[in-house]
matplotlib code that plots the C-alpha trace (Angstrom):
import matplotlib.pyplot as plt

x = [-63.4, -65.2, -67.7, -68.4, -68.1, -68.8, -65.9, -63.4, -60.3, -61.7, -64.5, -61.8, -60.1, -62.4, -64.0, -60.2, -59.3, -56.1, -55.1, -55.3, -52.0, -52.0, -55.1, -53.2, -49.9, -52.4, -54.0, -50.3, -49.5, -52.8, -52.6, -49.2, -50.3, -53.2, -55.7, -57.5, -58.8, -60.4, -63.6, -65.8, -69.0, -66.5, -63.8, -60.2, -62.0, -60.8, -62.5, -61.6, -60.9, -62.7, -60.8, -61.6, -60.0, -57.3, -55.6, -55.3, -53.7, -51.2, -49.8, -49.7, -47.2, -45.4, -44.9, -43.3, -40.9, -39.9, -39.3, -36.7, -35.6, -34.5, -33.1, -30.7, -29.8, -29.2, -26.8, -25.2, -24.3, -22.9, -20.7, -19.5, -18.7, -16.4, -14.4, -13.6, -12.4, -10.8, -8.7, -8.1, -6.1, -4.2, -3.7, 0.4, 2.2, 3.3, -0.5, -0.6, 3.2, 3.1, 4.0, 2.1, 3.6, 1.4, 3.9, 1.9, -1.5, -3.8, -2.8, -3.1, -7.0, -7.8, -6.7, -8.0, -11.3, -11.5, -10.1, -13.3, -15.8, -14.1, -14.2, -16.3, -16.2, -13.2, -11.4, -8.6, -6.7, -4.1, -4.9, -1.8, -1.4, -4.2, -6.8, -8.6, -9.4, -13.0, -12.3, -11.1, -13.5, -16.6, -15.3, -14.6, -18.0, -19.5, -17.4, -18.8, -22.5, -21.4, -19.5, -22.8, -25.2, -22.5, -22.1, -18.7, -17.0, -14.8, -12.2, -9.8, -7.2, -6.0, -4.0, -4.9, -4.3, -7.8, -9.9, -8.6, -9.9, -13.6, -14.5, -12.0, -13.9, -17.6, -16.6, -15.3, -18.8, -20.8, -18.1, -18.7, -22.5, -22.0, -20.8, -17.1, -15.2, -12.8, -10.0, -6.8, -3.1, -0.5, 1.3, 0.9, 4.2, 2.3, -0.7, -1.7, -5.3, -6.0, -9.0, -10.2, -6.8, -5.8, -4.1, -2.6, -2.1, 1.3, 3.1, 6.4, 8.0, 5.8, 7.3, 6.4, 3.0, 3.5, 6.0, 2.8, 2.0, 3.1, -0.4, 0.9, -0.7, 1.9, -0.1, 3.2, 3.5, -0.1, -0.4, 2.5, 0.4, -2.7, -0.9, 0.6, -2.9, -4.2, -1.5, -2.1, -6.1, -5.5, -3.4, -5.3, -8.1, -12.2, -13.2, -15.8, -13.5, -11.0, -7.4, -6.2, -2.6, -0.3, 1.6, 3.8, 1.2, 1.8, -0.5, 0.1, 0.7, 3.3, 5.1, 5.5, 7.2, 9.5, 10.2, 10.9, 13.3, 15.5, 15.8, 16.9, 13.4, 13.5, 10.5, 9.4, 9.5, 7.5, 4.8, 4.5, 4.7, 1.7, -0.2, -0.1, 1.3, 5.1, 4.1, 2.1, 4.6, 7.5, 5.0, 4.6, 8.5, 8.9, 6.6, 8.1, 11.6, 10.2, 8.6, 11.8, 14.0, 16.4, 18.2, 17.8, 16.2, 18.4, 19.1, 15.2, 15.3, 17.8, 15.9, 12.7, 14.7, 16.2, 13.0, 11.2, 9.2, 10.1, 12.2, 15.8, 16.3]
y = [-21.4, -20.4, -18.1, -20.7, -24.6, -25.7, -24.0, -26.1, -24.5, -22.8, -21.2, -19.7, -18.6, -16.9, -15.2, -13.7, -13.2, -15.2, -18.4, -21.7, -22.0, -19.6, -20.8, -24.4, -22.6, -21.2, -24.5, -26.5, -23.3, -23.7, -27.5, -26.7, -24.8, -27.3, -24.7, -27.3, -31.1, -33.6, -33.5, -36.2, -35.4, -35.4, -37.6, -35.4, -32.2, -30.2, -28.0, -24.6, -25.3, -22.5, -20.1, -20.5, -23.8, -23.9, -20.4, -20.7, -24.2, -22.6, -20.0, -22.7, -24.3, -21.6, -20.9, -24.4, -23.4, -20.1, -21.8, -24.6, -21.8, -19.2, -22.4, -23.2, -19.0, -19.9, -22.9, -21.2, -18.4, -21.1, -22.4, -18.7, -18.1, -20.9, -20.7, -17.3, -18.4, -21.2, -18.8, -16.3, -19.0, -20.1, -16.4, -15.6, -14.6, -11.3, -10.0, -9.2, -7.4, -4.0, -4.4, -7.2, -8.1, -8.4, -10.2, -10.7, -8.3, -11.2, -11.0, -7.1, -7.5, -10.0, -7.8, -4.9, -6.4, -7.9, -4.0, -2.2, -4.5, -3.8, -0.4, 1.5, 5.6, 6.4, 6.2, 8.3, 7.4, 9.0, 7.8, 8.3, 7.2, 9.7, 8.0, 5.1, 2.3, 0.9, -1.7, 0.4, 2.6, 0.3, -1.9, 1.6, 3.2, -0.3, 0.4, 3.9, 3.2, 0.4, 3.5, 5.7, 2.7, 2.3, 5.9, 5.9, 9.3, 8.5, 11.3, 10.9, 12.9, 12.2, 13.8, 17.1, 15.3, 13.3, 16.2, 16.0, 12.5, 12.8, 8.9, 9.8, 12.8, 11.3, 8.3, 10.7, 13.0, 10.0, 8.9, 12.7, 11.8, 9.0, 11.4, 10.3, 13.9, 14.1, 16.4, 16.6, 18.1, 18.1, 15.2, 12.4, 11.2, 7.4, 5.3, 4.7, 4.2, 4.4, 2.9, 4.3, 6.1, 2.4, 1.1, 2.0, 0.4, 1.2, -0.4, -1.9, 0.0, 3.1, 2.6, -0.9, -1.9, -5.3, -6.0, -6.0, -3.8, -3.2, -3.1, -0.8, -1.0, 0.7, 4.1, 6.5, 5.4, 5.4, 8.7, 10.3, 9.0, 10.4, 14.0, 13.7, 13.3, 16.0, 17.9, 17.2, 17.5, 21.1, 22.3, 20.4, 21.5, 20.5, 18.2, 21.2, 24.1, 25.9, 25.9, 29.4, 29.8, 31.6, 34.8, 33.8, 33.1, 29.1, 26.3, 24.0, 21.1, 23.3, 24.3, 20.0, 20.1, 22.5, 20.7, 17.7, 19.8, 21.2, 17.4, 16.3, 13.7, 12.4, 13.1, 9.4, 10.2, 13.3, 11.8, 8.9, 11.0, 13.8, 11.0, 12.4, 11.3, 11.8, 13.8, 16.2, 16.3, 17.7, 20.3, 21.7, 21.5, 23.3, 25.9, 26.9, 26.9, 29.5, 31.6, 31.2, 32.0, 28.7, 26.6, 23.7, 21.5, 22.5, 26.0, 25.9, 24.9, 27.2, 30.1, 29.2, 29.1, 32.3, 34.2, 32.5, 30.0, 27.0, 26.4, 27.4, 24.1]
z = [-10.5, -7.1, -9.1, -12.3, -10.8, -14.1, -16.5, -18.4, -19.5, -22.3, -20.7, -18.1, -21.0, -22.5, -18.8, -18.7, -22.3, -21.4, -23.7, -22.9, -22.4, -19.4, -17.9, -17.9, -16.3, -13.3, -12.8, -12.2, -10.1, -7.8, -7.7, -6.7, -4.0, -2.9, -3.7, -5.8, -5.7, -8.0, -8.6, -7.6, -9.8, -13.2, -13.3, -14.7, -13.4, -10.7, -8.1, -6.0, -2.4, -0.4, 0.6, 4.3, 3.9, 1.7, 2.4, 5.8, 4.8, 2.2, 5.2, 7.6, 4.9, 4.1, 8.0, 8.1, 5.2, 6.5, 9.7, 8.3, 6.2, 8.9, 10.4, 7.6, 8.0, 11.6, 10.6, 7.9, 10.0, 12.6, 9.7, 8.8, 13.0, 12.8, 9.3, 10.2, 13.6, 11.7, 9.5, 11.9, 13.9, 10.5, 9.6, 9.6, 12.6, 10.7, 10.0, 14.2, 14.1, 13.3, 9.5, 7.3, 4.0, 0.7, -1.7, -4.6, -6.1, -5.1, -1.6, -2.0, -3.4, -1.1, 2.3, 0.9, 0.3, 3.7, 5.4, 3.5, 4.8, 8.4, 8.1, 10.6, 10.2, 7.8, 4.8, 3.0, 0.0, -2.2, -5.9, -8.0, -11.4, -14.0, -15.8, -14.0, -16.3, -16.3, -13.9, -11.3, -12.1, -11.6, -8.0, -6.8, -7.5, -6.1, -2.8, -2.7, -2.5, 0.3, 2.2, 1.6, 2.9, 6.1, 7.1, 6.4, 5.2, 2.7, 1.2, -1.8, -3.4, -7.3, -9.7, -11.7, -14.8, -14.0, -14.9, -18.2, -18.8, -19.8, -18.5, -14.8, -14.7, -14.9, -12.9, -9.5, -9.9, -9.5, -6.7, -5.2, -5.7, -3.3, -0.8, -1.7, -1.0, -4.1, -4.5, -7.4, -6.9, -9.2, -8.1, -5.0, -3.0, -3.3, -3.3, -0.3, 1.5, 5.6, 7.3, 10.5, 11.5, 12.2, 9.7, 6.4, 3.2, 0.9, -1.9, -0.8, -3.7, -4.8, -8.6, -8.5, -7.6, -9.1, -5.8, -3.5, -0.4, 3.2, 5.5, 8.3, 11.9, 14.2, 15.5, 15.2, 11.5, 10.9, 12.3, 10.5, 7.1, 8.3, 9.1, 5.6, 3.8, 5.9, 4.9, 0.7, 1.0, 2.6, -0.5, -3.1, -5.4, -4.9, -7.7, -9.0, -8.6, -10.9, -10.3, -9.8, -10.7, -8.5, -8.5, -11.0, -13.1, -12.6, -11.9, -9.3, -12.8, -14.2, -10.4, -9.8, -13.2, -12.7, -9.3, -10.7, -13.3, -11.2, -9.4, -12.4, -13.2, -17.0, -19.6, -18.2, -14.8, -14.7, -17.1, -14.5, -11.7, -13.1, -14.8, -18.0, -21.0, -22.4, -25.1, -22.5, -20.1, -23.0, -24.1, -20.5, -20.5, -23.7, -22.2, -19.4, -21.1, -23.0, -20.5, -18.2, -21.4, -20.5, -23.0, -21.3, -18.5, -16.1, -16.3, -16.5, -13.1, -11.6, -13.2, -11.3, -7.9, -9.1, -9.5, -6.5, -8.9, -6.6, -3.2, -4.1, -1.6]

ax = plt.figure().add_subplot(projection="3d")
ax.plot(x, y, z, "-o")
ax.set_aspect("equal")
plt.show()
């Protein structure tokens, strides 16, 4: 339009190969923008501003805008300051004692969300249970890349079971990806997840999720939680590496089993416990029954002790 004064629409779609359709679209779009103006020779036609006019204009506007925008930011951020002030002062008594309650999952969520975002340099997590569904799955990869982008070193140890659950599998390798340090073991004592060394998230009952979580901030308890993660990620396995079996020719899945044998666990229990399935867990059982030569579950046991399989204790 600065070049050819005298196009009409069709000529400008023609210049550009565009239809008239689009040429229409860019003319609201630079009226819009007050980059054109009627024209005084033809009535209905419009003309180009020049540039040295009209652009200089259009930043001067958009200056204004950022302006009042960055000042709603401002306000907003005002708004936030003081609802969070606001709620911190309506937060329960309990949430400053040493121990906070979580009765219900929603109240779990909720404080857990709010304890990631928190989170400055650290967090460690035992992850009971085998497969993760999708769900899981997906909010924890989403906290990973929020970890990665924070600097925060993140370490979690899962069950053994995982690594033969294609989708577990693939979802902790692009956790690992996210520099998300991921080992297995045979079996976990409970869920539980620490943030900072400060404080320490555990179910109320560890064979009950449903009953909600106890959020633990005393340092002697939160240090006797970190010791015993320290403690499990020592003796537990690197996502990529094999597990060796010991002297006896057992792996650390079929040791826990024999464990929970001589302790007198049910088929149930030790499938929950592992995270594998009933069915797996009675053909491990049958297994070692044969290889220890024992009639029954608990003579299984006692032969293990016997030959030094497991802690006579």
């Amino acid at each position: 339009m600065l070049e050819e004064p005298r196009y009409g629409v069709a000529e400008i779609a023609a210049r550009l190969s565009w239809t008239t359709e689009q040429v229409h679209e860019a003319l609201d779009e630079l009226g819009r923008l007050s980059l054109l103006r009627a024209s005084r020779d033809e009535p209905g036609a419009q003309r180009a501003i020049s540039p040295e006019v009209g652009l200089p204009a259009l930043l001067a506007r958009q200056e204004t805008e950022l302006a009042m925008h960055q000042e709603k930011i401002a306000a907003s951020r005002r708004a936030v300051a003081a609802i969070v002030a606001d709620y911190a002062e309506l937060r329960p008594a309990q949430s400053r004692a040493e121990v906070e309650q979580l009765a219900s999952l929603d109240s779990v969520r909720h404080r857990l969300e709010e304890l990631v975002h928190s989170c400055r340099t650290e967090i460690l997590s035992f992850v009971p249970g085998g497969a993760q569904c999708e769900e899981t799955s997906m909010a924890a990869r989403s906290f990973g890349v929020t970890w990665a982008e924070r600097g925060i070193q993140a370490r979690g140890v899962y069950l053994d079971s995982v690594r033969n659950h294609p989708p577990t599998l693939h979802h902790l390798q692009r956790l690992h990806e996210q520099r998300v340090q991921i080992r297995t073991t045979a079996a976990l004592p409970l869920r539980m997840t620490i943030f900072d060394r400060e404080v320490a998230l555990v179910p109320i009952d560890p064979e009950q999720h449903q009953r909600g979580a106890a959020l633990h901030h005393g340092r002697g308890t939160v240090a006797a939680l970190c010791a015993l993660f320290e403690q499990t990620w020592r003796a537990a396995h690197p996502l990529g590496a094999e597990r060796d079996r010991d002297e006896s020719g057992l792996t650390s899945q079929e040791r826990e089993v024999l464990h929970l044998l001589a302790e007198g666990h049910t088929d149930d229990s030790v499938a929950r416990r592992l995270g594998i399935s009933v069915r797996t867990g009675r053909r491990i059982t049958a297994d070692l029954l044969k290889r220890l030569g024992a009639r029954s579950r608990f003579q299984a046991g006692a032969l293990a002790a016997a030959r030094g399989w497991i802690d006579a204790a």
